[in-house]
C-alpha positions as CSV (number, residue, x, y, z in Angstrom):
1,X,0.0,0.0,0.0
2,X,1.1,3.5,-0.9
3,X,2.1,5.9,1.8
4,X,0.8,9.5,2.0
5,X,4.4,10.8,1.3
6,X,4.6,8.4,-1.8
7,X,1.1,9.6,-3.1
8,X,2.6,13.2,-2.8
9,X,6.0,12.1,-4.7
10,X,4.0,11.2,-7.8
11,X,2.0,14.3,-7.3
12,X,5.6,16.1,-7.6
13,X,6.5,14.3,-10.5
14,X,3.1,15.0,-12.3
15,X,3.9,18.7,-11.6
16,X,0.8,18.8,-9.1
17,X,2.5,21.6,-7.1
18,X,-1.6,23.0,-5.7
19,X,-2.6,19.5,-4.8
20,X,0.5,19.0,-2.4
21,X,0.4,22.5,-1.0
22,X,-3.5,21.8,-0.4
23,X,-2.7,18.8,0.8
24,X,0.0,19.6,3.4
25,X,-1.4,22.5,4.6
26,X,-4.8,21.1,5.1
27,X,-3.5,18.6,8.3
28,X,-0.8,15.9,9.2
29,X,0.1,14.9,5.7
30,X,4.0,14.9,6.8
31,X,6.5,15.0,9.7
32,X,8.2,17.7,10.8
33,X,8.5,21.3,9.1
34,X,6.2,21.4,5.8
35,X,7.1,25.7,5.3
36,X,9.5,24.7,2.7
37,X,7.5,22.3,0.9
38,X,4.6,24.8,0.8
39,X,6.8,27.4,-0.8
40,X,8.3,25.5,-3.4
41,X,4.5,24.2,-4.4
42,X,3.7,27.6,-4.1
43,X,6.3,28.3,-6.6
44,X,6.0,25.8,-8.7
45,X,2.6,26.4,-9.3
46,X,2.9,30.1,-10.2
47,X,5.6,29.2,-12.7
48,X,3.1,26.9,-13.9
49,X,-0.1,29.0,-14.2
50,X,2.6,32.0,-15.9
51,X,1.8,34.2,-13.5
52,X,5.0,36.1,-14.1
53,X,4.6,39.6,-12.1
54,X,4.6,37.6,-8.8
55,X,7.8,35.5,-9.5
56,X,9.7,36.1,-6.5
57,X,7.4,37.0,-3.8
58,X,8.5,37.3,-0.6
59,X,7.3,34.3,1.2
60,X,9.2,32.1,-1.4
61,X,12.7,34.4,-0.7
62,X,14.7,31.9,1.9
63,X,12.5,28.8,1.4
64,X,13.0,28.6,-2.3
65,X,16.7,28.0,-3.9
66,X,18.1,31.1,-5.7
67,X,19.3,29.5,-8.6
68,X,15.5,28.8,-9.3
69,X,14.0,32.4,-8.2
70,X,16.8,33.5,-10.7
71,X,15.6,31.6,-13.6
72,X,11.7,32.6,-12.8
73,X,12.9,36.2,-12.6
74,X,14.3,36.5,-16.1
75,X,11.0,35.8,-17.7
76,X,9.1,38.2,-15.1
77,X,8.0,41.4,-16.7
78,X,9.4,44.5,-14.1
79,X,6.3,45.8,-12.0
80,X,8.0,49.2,-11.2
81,X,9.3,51.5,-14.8
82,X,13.2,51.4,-13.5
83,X,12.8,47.8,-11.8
84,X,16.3,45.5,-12.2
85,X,17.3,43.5,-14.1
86,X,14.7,44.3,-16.4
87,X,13.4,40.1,-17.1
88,X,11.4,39.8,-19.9
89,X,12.0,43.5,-21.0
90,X,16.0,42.7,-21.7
91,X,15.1,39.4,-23.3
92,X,11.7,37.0,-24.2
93,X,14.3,34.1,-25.2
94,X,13.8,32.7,-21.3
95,X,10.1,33.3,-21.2
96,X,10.0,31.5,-24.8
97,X,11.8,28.8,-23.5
98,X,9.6,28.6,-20.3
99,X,6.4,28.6,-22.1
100,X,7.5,25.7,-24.4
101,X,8.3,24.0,-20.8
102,X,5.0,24.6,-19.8
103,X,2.5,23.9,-22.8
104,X,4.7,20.4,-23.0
105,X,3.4,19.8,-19.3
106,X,-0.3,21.3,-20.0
107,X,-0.1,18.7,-22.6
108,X,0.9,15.3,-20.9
109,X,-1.6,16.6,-18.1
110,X,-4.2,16.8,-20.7
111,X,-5.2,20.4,-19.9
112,X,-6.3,21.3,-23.0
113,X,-7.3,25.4,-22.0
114,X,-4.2,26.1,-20.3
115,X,-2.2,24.9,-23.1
116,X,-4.1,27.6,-25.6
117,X,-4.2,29.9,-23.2
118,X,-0.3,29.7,-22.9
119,X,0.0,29.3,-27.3
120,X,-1.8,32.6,-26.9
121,X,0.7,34.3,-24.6
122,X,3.5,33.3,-27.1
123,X,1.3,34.9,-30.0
124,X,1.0,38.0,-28.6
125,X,4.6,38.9,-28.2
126,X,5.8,37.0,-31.2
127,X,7.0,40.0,-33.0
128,X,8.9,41.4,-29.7
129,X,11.0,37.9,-29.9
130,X,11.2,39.0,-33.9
131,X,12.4,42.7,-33.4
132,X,14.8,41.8,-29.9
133,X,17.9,41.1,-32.2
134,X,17.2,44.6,-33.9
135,X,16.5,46.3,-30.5
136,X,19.0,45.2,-28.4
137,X,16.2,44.7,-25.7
138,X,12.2,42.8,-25.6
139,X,10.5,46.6,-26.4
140,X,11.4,47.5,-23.4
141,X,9.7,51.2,-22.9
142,X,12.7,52.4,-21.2
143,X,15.1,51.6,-24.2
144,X,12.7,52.3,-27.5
145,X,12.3,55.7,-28.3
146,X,15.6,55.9,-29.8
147,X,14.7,53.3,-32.3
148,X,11.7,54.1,-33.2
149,X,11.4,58.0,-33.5
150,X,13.0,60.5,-35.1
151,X,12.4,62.9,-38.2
152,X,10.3,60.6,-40.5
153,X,8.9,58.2,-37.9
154,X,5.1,57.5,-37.2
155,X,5.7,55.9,-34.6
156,X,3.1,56.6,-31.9
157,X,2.4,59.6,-33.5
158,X,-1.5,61.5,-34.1
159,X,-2.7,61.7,-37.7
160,X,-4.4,64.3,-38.6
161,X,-7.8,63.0,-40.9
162,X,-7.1,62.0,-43.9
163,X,-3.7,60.6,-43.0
164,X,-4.9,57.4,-42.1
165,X,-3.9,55.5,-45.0
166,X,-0.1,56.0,-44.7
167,X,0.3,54.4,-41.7
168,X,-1.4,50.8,-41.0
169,X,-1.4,50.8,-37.2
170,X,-4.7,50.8,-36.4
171,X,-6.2,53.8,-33.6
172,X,-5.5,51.1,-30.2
173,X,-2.3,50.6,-31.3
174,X,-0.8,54.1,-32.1
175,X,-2.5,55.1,-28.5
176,X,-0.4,51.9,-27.3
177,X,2.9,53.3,-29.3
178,X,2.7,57.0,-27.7
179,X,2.4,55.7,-24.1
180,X,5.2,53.6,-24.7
181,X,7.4,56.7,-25.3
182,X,6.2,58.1,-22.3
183,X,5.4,55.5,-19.6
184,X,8.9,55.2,-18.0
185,X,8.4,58.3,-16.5
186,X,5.0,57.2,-15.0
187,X,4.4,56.1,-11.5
188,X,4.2,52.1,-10.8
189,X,0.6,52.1,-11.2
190,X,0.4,53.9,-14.9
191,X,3.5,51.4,-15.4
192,X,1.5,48.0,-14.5
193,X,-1.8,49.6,-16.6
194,X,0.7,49.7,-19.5
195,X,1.8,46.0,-19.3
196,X,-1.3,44.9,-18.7
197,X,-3.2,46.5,-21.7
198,X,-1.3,48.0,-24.5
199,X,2.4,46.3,-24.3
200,X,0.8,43.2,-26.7
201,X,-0.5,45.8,-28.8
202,X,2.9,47.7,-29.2
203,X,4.2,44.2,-30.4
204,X,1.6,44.0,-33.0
205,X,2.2,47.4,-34.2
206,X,6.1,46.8,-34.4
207,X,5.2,43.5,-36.1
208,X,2.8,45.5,-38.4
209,X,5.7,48.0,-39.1
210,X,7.9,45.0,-40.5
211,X,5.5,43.1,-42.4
212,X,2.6,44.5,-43.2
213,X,3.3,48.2,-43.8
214,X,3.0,49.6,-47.0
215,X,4.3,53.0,-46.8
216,X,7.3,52.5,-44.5
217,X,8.5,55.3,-42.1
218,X,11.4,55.9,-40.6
219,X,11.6,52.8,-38.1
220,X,11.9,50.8,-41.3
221,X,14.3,53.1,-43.8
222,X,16.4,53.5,-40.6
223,X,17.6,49.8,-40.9
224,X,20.3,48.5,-43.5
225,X,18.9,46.4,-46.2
226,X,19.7,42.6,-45.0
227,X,18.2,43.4,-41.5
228,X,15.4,44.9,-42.6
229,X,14.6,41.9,-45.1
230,X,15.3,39.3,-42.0
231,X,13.5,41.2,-39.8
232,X,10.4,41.3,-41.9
233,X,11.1,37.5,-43.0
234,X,10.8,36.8,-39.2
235,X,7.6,39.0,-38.3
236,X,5.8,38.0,-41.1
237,X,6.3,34.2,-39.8
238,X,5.1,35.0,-36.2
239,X,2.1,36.9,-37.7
240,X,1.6,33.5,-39.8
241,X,1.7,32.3,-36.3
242,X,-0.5,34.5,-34.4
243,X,-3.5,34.2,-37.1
244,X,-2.8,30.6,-37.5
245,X,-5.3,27.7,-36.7
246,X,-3.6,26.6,-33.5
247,X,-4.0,30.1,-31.5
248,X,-7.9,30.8,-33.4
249,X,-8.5,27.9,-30.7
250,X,-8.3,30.8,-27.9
251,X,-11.4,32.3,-29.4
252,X,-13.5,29.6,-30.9
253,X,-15.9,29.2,-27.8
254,X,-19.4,30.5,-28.7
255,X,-19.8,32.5,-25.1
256,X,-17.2,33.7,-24.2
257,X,-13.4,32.1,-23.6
258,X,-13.4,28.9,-21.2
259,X,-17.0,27.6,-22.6
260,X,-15.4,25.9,-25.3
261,X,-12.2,23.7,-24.6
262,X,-10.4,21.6,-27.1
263,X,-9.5,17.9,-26.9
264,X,-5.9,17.0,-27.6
265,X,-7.1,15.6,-31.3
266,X,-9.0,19.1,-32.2
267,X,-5.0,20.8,-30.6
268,X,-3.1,18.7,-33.0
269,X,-5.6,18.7,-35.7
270,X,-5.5,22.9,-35.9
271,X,-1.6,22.5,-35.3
272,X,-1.2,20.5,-38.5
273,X,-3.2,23.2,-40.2
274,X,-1.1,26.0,-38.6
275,X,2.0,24.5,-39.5
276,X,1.0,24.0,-43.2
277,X,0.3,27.6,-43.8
278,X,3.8,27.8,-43.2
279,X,4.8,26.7,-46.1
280,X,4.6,30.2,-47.5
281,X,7.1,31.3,-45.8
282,X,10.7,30.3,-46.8
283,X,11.7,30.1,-43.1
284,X,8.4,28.3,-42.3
285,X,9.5,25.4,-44.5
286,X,12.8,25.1,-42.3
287,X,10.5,24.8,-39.1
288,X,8.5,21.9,-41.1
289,X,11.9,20.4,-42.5
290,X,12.6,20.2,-38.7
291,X,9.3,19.1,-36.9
292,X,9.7,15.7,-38.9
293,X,11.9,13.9,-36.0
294,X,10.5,16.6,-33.2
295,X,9.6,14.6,-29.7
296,X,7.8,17.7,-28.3
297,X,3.8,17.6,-28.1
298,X,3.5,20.2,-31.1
299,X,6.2,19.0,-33.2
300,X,8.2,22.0,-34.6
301,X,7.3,24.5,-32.0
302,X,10.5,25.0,-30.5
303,X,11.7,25.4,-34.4
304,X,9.5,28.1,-34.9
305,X,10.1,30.0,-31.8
306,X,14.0,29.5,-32.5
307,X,13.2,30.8,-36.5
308,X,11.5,34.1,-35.2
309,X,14.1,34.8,-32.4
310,X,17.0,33.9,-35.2
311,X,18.7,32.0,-32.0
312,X,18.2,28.5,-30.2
313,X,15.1,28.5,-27.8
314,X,14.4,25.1,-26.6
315,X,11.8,24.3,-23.7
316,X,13.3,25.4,-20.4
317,X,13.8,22.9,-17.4
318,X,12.9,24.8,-14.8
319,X,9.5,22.9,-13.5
320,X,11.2,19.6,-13.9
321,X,14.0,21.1,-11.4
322,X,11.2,22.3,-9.1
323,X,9.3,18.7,-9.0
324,X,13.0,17.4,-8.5
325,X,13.7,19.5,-5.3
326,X,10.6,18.7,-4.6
327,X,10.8,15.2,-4.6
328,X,14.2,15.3,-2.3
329,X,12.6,17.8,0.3
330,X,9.4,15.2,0.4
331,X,12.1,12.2,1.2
């Protein structure tokens, strides 16, 4: 027969951080001192759901081991405008390789809305992962007026009527572009508004600017001729992406998002149809010409994740180090 500390080993190793904390907070579970073990479910199962902005809270400072915070951290977008290091503002190749970690777990635990729901994260700052080799930085606010402005920019900038038709950014998103230029000088709360509501929208924007525009400003003419034609190579793959089958899965229920939640066949099946429309693209038939001998759950992912950051992002390990320190403090 199974003891209650085995049960909650194979609840470690299924990545069932809640259901231990619930469990040994709830009575007797365990011997001796169950704070740590709490924290690092705690932990775990933030990193899990992606809730990024509380990576590193307090209660999990002493109880959880650094080299872990550290590795949450980077893919934690900065609550405060001068907050360091700056996480997912320096750099969305961690929180890339994170989210691959976690829609590979979402999958093997059949969880079929949290897997979408993390696809749909990874679509909304697809062109950010595109543009961060250009940059120098994520779109961090702090960091990107001096790319993007300048005599001959629209960038963020007021048309006057009439003038809509030479720049494609759409009314939300040039509203999202001029509080970018300006929200690093705003307080913490005007900061956290930002990231919560317009920073996916400055992505698409950027993304618009390098492959869908079709009277380029300055952002564009800044740029020497083989970045520019990369760049727009690689954001017109992640917009293939973002308006692919796979992440229309997000918005398929009838009322509303959560009434309507896919079964692993109808996730493959819109997968399969994603990746096709890839063929398009000359660097979406390298991510098919690679997905043929790909183990992970959405074969070719990681390929096309690595093609739109032109680097190597492969799902991250930090869960799987969780459940294993996990396992050791349970023993």
């Amino acid at each position: 027969m199974k003891t209650a500390r085995d049960v909650l080993t194979e609840l470690a190793r299924r990545h069932a951080f809640g259901d231990i904390e619930a469990l040994v907070s709830s009575g007797p579970v365990l011997d001796g001192d169950t704070t740590r073990v709490a924290a690092l479910c705690a932990f775990g199962q933030r990193v899990l759901d992606l809730d990024a902005e509380d990576f590193g809270m307090p209660e999990e400072v002493g109880e959880v081991p650094e080299d872990l915070l550290g590795r949450a951290l980077s893919s934690r977008m900065p609550q405060r405008p001068r907050e360091y290091p700056r996480g997912a503002l320096a750099s969305l190749r961690p929180a890339y390789g994170l989210l691959l970690e976690v829609i590979a777990i979402r999958w093997e635990r059949r969880e079929m809305a949290a897997l979408v729901a993390a696809v749909h994260i990874a679509s909304e700052y697809a062109a950010l992962l595109a543009w961060e080799p250009v940059l120098g930085h994520a779109g961090d606010p702090a960091r990107l007026k001096e790319a993007v402005t300048g005599p001959g920019s629209r960038f963020g900038v007021a048309l006057e009527p009439g003038e809509a038709r030479i720049c494609d950014h759409t009314r939300p998103e040039r509203s999202a572009c001029d509080r970018a230029l300006r929200v690093a000088n705003e307080p913490p709360p005007g900061w956290r508004a930002y990231l919560d509501r317009q920073h996916s929208q400055v992505a698409q924007a950027l993304g618009d600017c390098a492959a869908r525009c079709r009277t380029p400003c300055s952002v564009m003419d800044r740029l020497d001729a083989g970045v520019r034609a990369d760049l727009e190579a690689r954001c017109k793959l992640a917009a293939e992406f973002t308006e692919g089958a796979l992440v229309r899965l997000r918005h398929a229920a009838p009322v509303g998002h959560g009434f309507g939640v896919p079964s692993p066949e109808e996730v493959q099946t819109a997968w399969a149809r994603a990746r096709a429309s890839f063929k398009r693209h000359a660097l979406g038939r390298d991510v098919l010409a690679s997905a043929e001998d790909d183990p992970y759950p959405l074969a070719g992912l990681p390929a096309l994740f690595s093609a739109i950051a032109a680097t190597r992002i492969e799902p991250d390990t930090l869960l799987d180090d969780v459940s294993s320190r996990l396992v050791k403090a349970l023993s």
